[in-house]
DSSP file (Angstrom, degrees, kcal/mol; ACC not computed):
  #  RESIDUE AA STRUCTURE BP1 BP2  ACC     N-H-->O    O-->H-N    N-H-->O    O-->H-N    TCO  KAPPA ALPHA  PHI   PSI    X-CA   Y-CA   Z-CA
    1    1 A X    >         0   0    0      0, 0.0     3,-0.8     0, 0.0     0, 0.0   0.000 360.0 360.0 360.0 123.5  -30.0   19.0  -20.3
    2    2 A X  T 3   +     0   0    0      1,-0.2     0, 0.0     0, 0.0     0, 0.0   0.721 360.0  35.6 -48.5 -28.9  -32.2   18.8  -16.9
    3    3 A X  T 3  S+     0   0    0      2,-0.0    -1,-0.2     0, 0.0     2,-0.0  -0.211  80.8 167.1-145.6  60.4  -30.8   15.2  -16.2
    4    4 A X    <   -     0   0    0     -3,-0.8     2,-0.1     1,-0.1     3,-0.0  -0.474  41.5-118.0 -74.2 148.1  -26.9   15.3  -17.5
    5    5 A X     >  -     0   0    0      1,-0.1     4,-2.6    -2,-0.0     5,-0.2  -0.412  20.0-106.2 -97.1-172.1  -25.4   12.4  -16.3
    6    6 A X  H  > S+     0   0    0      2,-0.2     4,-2.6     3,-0.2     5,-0.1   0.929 120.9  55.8 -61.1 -57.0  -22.3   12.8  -13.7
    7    7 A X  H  > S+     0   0    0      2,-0.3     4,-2.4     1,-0.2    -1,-0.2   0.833 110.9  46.9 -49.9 -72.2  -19.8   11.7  -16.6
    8    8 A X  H  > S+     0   0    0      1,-0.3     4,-3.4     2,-0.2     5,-0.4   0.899 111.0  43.9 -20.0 -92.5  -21.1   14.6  -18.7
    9    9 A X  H  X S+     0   0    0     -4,-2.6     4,-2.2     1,-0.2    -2,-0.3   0.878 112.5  54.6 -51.4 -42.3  -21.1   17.2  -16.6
   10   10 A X  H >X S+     0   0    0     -4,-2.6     4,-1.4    -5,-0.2     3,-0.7   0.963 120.2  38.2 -18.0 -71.6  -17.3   15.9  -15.3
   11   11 A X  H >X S+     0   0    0     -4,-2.4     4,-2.0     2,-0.2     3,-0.8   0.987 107.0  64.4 -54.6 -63.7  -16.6   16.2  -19.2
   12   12 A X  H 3X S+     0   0    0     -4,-3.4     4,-1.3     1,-0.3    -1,-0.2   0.923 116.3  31.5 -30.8 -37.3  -18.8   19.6  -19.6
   13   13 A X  H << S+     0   0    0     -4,-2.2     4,-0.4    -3,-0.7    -1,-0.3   0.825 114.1  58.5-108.3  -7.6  -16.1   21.3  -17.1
   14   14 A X  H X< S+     0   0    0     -4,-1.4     3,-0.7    -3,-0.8    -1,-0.2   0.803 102.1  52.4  72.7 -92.4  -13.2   19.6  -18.0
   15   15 A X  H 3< S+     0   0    0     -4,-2.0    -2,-0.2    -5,-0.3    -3,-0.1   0.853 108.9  54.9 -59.3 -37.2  -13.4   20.6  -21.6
   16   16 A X  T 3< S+     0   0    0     -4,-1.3    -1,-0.3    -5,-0.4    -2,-0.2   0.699  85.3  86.3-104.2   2.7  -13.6   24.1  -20.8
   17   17 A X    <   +     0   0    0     -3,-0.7     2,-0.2    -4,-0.4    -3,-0.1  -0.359  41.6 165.7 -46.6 161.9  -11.0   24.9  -18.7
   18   18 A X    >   -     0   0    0     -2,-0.1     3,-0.6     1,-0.0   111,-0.0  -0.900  53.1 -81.9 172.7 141.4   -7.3   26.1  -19.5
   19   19 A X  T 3  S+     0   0    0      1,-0.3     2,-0.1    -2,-0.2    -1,-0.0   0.597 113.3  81.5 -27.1 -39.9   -4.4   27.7  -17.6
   20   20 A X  T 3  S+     0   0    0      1,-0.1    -1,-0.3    -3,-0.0     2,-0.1   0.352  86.4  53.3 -52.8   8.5   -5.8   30.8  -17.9
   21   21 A X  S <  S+     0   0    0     -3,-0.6    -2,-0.2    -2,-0.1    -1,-0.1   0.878  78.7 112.4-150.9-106.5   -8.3   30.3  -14.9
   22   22 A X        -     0   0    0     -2,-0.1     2,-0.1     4,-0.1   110,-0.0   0.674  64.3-139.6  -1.2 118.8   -5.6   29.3  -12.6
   23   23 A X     >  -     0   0    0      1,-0.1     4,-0.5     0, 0.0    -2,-0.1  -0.162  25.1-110.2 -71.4-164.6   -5.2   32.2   -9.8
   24   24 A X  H  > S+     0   0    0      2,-0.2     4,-3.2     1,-0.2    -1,-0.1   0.819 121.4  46.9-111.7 -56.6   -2.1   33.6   -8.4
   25   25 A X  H  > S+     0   0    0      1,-0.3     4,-1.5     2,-0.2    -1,-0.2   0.596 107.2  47.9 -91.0 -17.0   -3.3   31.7   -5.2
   26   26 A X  H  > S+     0   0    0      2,-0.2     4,-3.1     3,-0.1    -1,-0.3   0.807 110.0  57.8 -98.4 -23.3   -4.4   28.0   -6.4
   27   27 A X  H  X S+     0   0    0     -4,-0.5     4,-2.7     2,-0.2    -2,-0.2   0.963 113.7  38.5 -72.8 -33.3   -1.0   27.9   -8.4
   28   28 A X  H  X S+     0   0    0     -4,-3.2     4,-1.1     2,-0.2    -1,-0.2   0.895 113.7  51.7 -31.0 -64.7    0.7   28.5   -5.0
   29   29 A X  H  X S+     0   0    0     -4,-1.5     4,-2.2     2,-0.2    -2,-0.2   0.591 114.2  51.0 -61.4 -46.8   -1.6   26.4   -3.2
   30   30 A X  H  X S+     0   0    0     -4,-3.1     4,-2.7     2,-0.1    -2,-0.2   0.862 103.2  52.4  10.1-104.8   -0.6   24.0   -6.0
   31   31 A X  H  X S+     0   0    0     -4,-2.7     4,-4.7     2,-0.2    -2,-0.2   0.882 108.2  49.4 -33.5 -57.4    3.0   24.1   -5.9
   32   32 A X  H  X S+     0   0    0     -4,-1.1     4,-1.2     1,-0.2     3,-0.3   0.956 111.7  56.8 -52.9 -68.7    3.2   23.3   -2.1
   33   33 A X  H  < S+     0   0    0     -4,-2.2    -1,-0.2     1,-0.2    -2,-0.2   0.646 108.8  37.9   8.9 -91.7    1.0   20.6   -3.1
   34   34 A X  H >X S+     0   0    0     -4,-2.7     3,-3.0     2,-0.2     4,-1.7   0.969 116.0  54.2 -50.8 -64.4    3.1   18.7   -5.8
   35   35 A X  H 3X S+     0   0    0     -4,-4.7     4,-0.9    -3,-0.3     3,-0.4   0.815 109.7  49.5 -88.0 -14.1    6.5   19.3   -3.8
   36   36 A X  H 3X S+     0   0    0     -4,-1.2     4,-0.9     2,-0.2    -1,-0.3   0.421 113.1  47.4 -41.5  -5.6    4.9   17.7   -0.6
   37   37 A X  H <> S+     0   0    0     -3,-3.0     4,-1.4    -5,-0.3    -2,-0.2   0.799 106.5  50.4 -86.5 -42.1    4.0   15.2   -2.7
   38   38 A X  H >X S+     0   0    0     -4,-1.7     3,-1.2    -3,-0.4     4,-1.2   0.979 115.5  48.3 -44.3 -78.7    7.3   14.9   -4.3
   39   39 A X  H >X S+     0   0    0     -4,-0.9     4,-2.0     1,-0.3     3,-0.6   0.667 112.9  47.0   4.5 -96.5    8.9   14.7   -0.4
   40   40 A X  H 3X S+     0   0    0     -4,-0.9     4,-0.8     1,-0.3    -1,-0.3   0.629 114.6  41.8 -27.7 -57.8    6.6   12.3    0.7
   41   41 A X  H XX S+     0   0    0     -4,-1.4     3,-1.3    -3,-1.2     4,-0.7   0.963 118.0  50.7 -79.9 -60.0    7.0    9.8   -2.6
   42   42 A X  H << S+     0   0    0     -4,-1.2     3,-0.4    -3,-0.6    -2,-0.2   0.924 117.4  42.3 -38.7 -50.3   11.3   10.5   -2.2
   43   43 A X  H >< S+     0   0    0     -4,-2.0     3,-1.6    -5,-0.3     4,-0.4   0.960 112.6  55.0 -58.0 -39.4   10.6    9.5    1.7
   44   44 A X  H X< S+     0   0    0     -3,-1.3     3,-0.6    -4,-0.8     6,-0.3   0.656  87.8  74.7 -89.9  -2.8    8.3    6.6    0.5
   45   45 A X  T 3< S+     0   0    0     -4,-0.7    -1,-0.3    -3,-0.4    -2,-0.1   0.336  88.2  61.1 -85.6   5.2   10.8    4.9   -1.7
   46   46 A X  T <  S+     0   0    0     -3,-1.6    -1,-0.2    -4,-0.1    -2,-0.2   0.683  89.4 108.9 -74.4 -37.1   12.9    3.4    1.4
   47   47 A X  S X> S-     0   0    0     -3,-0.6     3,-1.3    -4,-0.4     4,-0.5  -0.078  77.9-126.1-101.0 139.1    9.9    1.6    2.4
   48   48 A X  H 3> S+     0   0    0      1,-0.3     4,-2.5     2,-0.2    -1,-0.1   0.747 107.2  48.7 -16.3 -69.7    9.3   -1.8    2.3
   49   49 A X  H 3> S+     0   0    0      2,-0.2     4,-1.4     3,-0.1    -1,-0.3   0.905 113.0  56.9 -44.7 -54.4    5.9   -2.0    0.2
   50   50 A X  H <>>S+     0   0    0     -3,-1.3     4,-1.5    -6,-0.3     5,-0.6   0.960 105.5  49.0 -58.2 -82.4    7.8    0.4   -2.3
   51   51 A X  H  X5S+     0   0    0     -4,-0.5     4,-3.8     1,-0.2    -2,-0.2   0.659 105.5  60.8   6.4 -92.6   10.6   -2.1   -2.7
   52   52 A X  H  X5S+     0   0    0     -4,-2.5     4,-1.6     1,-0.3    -2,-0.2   0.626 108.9  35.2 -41.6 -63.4    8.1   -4.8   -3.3
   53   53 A X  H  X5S+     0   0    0     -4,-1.4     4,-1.1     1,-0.2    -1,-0.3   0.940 110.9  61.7 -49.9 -39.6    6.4   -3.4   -6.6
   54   54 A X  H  <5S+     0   0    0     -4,-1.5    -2,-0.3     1,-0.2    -1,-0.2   0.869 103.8  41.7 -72.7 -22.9    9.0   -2.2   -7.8
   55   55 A X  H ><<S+     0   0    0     -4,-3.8     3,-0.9    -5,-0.6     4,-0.3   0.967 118.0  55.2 -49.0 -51.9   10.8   -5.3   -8.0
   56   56 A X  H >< S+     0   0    0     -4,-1.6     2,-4.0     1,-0.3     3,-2.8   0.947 106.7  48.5 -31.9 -95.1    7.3   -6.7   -9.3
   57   57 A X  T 3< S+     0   0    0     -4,-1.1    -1,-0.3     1,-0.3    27,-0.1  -0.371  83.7  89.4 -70.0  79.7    7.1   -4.3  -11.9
   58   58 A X  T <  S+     0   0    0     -2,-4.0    -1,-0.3    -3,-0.9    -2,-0.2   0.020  84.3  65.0 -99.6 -21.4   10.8   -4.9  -13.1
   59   59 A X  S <  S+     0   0    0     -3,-2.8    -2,-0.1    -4,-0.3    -3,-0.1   0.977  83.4  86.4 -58.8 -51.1    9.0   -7.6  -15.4
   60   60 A X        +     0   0    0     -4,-0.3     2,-0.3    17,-0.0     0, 0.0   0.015  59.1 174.1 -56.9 134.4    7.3   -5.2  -17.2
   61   61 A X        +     0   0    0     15,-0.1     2,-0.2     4,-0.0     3,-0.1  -0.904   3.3 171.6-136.1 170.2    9.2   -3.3  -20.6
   62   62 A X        -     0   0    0     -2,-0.3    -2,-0.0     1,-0.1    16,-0.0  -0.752  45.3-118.1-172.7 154.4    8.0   -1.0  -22.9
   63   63 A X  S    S+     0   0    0     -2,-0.2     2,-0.4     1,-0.1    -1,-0.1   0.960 106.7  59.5 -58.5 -59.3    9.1    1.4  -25.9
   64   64 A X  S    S-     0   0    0     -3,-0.1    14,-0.3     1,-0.0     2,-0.3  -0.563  74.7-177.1 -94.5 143.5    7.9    4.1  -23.7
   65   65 A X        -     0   0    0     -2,-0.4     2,-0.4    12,-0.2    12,-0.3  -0.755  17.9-171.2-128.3 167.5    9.2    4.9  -20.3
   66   66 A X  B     -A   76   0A   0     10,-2.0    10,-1.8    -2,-0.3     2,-0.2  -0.980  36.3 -97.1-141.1 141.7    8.8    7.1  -17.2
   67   67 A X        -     0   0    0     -2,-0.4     8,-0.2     8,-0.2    47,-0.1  -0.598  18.5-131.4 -70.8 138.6   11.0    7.4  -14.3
   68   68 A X    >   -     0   0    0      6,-0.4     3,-1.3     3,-0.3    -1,-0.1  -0.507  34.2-115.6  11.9  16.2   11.1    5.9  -10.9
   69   69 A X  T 3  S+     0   0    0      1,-0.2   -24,-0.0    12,-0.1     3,-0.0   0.468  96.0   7.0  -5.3  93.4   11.5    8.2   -8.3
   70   70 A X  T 3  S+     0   0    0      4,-0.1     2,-0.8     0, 0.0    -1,-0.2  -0.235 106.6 101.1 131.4 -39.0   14.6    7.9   -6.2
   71   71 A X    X   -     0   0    0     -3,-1.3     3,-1.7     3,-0.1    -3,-0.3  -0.677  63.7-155.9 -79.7  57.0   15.9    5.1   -8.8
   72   72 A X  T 3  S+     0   0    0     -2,-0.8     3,-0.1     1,-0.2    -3,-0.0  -0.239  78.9  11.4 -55.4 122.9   18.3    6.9  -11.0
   73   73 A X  T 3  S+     0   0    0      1,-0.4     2,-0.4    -2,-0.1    -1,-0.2   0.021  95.8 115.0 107.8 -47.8   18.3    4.8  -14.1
   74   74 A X    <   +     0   0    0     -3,-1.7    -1,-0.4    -6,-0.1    -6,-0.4  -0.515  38.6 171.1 -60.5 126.4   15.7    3.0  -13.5
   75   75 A X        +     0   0    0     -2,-0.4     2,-0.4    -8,-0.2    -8,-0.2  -0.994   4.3 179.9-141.7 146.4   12.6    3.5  -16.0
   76   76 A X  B     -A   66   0A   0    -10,-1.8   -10,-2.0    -2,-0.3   -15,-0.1  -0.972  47.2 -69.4-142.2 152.6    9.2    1.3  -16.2
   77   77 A X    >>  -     0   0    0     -2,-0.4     3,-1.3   -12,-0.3     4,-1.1  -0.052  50.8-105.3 -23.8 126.6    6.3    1.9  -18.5
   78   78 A X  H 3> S+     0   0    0    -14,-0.3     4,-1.6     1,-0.2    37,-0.2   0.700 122.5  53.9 -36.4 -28.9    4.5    4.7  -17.9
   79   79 A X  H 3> S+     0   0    0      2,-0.2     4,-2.1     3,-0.1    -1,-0.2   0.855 121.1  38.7 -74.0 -26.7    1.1    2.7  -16.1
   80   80 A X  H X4 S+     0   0    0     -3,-1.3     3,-9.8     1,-0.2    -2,-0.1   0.823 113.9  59.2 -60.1 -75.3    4.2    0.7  -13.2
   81   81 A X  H 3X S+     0   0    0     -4,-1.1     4,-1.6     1,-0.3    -1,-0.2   0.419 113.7  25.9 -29.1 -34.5    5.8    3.8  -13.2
   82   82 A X  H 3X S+     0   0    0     -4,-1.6     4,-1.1    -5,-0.3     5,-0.3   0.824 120.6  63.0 -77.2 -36.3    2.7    6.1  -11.8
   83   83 A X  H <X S+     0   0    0     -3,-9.8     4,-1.9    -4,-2.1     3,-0.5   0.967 114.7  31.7 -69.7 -53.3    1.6    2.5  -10.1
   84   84 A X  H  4 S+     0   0    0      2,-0.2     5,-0.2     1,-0.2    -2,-0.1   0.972 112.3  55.9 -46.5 -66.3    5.1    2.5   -8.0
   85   85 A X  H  X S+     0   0    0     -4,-1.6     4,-1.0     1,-0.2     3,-0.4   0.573 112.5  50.2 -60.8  -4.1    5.8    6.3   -7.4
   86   86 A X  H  X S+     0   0    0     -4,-1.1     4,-2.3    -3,-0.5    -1,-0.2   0.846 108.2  55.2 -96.0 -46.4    1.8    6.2   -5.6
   87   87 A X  H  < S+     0   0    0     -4,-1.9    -1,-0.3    -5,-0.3    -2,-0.2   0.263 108.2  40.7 -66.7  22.1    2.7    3.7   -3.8
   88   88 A X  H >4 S+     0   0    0     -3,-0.4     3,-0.7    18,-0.1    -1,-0.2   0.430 113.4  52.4-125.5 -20.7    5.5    5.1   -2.4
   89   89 A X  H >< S+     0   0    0     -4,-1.0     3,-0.8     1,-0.2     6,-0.5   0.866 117.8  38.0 -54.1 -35.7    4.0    8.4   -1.8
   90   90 A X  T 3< S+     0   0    0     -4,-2.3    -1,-0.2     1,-0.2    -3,-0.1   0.270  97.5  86.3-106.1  19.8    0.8    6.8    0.1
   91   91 A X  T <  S+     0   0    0     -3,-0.7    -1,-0.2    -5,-0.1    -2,-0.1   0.582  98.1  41.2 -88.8   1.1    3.5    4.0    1.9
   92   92 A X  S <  S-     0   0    0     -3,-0.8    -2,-0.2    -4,-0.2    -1,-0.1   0.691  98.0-139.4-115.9 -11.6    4.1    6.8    4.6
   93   93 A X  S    S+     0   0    0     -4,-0.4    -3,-0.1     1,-0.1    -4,-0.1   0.604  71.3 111.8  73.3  18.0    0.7    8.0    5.1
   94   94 A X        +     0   0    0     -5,-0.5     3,-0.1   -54,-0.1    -4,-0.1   0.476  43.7 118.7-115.1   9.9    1.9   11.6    5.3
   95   95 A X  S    S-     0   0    0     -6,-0.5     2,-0.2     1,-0.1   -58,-0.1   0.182  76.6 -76.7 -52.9-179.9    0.4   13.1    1.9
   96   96 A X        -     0   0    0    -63,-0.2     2,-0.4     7,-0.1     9,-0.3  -0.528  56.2-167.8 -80.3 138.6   -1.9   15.6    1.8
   97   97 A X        -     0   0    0      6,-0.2     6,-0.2    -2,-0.2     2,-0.2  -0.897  11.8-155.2-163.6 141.1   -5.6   14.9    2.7
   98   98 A X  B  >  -B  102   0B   0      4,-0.6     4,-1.3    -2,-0.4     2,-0.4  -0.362  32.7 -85.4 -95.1 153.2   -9.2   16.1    2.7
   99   99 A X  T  4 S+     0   0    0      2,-0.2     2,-0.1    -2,-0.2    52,-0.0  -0.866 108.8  50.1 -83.9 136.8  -11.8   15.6    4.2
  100  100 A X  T  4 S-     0   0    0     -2,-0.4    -2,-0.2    45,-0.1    52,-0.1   0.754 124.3 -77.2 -68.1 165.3  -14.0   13.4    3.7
  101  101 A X  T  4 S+     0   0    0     -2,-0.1     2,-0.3    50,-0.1    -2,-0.2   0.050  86.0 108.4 -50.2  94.6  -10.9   10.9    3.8
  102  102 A X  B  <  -B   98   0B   0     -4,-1.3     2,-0.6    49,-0.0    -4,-0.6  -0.987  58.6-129.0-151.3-173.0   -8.9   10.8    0.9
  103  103 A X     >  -     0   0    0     -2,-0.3     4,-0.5    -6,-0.2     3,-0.2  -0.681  19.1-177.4-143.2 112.7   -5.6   11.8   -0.4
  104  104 A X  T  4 S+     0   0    0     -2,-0.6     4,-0.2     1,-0.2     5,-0.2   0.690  77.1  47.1 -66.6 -23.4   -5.8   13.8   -3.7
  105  105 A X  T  > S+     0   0    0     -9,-0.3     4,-0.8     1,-0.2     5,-0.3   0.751 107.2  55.3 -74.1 -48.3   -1.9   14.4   -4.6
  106  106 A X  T  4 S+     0   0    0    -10,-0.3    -1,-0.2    -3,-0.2   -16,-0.2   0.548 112.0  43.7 -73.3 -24.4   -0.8   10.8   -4.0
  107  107 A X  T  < S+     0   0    0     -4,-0.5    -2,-0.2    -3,-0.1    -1,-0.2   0.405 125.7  33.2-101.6 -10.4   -3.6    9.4   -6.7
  108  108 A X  T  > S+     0   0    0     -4,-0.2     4,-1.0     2,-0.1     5,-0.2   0.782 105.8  54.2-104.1 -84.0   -2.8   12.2   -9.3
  109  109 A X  H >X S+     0   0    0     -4,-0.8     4,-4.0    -5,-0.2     3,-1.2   0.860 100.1  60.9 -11.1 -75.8    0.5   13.5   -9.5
  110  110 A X  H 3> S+     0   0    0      1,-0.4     4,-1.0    -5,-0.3     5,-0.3   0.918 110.6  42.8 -62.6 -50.8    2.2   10.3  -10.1
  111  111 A X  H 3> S+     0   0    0    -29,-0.2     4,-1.3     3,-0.1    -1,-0.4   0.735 102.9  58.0-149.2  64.0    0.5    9.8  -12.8
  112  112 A X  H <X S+     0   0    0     -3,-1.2     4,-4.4    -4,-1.0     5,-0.5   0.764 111.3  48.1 -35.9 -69.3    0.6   13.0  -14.3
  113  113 A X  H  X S+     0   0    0     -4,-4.0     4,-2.3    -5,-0.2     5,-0.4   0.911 110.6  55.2 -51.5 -77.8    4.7   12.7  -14.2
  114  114 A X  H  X S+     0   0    0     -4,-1.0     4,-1.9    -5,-0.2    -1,-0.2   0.758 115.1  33.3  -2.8 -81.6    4.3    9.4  -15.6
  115  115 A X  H  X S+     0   0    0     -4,-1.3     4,-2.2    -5,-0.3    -1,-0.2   0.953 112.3  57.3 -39.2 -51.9    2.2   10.5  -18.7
  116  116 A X  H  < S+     0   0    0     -4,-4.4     9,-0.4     1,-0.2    -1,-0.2   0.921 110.1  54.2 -58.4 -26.1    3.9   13.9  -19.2
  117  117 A X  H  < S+     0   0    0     -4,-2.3    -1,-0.2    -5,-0.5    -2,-0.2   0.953 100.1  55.9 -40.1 -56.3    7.3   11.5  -19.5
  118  118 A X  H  < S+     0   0    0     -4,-1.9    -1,-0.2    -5,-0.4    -2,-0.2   0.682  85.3 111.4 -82.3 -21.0    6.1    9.3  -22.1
  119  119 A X  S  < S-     0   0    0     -4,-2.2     2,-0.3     1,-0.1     5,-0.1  -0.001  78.3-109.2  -5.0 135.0    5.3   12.4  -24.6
  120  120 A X    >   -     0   0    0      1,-0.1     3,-1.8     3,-0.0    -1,-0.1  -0.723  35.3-107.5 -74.8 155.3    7.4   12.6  -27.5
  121  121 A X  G >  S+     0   0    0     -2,-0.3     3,-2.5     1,-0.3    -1,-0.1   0.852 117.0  65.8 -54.9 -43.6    9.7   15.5  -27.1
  122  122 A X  G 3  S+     0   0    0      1,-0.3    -1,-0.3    -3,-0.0    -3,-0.0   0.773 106.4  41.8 -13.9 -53.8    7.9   17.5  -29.6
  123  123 A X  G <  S+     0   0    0     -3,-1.8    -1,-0.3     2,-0.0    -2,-0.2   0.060  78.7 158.1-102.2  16.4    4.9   17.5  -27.4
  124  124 A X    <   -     0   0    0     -3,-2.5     2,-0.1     1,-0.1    -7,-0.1  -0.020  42.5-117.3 -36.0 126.5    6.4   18.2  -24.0
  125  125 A X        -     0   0    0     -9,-0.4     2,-0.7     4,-0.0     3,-0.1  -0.344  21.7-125.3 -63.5 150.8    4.0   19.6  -21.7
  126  126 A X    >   -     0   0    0      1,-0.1     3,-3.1    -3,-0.1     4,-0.5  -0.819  22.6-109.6 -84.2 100.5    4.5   22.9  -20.3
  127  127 A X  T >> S+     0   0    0     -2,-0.7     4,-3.6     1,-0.4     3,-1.0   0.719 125.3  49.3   1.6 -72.3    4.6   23.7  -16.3
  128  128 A X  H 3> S+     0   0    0      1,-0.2     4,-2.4     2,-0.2    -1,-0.4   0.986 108.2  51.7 -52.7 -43.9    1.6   25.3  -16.5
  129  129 A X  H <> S+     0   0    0     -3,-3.1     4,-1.0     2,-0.2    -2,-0.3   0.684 114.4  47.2 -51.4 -24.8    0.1   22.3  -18.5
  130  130 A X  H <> S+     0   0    0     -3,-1.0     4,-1.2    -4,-0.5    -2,-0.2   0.890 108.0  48.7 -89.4 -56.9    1.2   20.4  -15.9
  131  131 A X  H >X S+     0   0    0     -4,-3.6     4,-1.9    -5,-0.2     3,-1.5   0.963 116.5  50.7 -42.5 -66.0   -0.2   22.8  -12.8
  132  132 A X  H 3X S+     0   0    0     -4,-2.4     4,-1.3     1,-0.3    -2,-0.2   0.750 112.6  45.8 -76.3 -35.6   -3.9   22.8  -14.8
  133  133 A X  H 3X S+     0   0    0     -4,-1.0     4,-1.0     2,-0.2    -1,-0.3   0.645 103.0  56.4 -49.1 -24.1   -3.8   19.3  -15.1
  134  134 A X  H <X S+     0   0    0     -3,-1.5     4,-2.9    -4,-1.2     5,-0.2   0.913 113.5  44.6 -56.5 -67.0   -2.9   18.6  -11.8
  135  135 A X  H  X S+     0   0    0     -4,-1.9     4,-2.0     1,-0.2     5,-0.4   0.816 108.7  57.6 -43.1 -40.4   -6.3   20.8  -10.8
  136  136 A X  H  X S+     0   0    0     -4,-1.3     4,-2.3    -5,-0.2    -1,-0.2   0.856 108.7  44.8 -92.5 -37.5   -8.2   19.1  -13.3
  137  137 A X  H  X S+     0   0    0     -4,-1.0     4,-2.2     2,-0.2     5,-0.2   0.976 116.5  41.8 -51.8 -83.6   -7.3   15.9  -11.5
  138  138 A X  H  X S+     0   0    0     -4,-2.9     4,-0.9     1,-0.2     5,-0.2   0.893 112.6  55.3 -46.4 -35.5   -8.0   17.0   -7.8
  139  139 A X  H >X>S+     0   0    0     -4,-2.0     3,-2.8    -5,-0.2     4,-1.3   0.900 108.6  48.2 -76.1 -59.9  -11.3   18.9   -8.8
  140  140 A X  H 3X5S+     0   0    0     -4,-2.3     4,-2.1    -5,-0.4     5,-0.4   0.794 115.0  46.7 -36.3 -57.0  -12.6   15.3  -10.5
  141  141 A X  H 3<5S+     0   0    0     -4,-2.2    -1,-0.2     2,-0.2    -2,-0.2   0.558 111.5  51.0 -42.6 -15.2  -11.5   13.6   -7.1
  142  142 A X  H XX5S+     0   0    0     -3,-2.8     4,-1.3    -4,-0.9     3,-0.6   0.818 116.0  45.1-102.0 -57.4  -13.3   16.5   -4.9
  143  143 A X  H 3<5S+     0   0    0     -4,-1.3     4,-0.4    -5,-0.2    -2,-0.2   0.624 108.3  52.2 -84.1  11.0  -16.2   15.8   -7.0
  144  144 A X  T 3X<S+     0   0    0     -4,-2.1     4,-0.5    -5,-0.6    -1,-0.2   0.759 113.1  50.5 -50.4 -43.4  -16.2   12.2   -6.9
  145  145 A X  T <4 S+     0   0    0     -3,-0.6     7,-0.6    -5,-0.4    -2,-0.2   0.726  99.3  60.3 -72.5 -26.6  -16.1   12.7   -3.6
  146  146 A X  T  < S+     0   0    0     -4,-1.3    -1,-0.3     1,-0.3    -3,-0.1   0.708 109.4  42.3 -82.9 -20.2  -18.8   14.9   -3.3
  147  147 A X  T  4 S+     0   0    0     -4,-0.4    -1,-0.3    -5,-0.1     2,-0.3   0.264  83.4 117.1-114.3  23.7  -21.4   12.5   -4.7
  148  148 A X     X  -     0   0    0     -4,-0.5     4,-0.9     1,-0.1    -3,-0.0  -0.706  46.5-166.0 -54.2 124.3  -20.2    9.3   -2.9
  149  149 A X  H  > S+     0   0    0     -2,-0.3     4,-1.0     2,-0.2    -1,-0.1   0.869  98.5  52.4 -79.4 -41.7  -22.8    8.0   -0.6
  150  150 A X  H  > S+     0   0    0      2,-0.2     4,-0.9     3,-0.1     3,-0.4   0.907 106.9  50.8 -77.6 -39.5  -19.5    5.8    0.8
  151  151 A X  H >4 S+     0   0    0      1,-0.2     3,-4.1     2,-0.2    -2,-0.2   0.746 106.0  56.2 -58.4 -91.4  -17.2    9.1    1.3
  152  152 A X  H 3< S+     0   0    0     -4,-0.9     3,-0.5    -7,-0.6    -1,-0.2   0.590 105.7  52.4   4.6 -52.5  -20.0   10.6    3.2
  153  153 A X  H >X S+     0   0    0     -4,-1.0     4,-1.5    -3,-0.4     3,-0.8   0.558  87.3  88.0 -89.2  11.0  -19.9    7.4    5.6
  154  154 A X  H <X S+     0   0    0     -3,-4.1     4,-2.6    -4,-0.9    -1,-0.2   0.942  77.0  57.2 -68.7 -28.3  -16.1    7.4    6.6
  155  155 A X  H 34 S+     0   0    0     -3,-0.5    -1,-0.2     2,-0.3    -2,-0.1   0.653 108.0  55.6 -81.2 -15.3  -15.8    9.4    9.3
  156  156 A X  H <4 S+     0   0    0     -3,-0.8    -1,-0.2    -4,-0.2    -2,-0.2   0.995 107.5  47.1 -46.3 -71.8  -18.4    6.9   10.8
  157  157 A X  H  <        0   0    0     -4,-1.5    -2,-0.3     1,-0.3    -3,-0.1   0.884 360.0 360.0 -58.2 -67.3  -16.6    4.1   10.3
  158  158 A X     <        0   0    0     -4,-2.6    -1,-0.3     0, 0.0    -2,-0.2   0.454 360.0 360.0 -85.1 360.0  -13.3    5.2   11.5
């Protein structure tokens, strides 16, 4: 279709990827990724702001749970649980980031872990499931990015 909308095509490339596509070099590229991300979010769980939801979301219970990063024991519903561990990756400001200004790792990741938690054991994801989701995540955010009239203007602004 001549005049597929953005969603679509999102979904069109999406739906056909699978691990196999991964190179040698983006799973690498990858890795580093994710454990600077880990670092970062480990780092960011001292910090004040972290504190402060996660006390918040202490209210919050649910059947299903995800871990906390840093917080042995500690478990919140998967939606806190990604909503804390990004905020404590992006409370230090030293995640990973593209140009134009954003930071793909710190908005993904967290909750990726989250999700992949709350699985029944049956259905664990696999590492590799994990890596290709991960991509699939960063690629939407690079092309989000790529048709934002407002990404385009940050570098103005700042």
């Amino acid at each position: 279709f001549p005049f597929q909308t953005v969603t679509g095509n999102f979904a069109k490339v999406i739906h056909c990827l699978n691990a196999n596509q991964l190179t040698d070099q983006v799973i690498q590229r990858s890795k580093r990724m994710i454990l600077d991300t880990l670092g970062v979010g480990l780092l960011g769980t001292s910090t004040e702001v972290c504190h402060k939801v996660t006390q918040y979301s202490k209210i919050y219970s649910s059947d299903l749970s995800s871990t906390i990063w840093g917080h042995l024991g500690f478990r919140l519903p998967p939606l806190y649980a990604a909503f804390v561990n990004g905020v404590a990756v992006h409370s230090m400001d030293f995640d990973d980031t593209w140009h134009p200004a954003t930071h793909p790792s710190g908005a993904v990741l967290p909750a990726l872990i989250a999700l992949s938690e709350a699985f029944p054991q049956k259905k664990k994801v696999s590492g590799l499931d994990l890596l290709l989701a991960f991509n699939v995540g960063i690629e939407v955010q690079g092309r989000l990015l790529h048709f934002s009239r407002e990404a385009r203007n940050i570098p103005k602004r700042y």
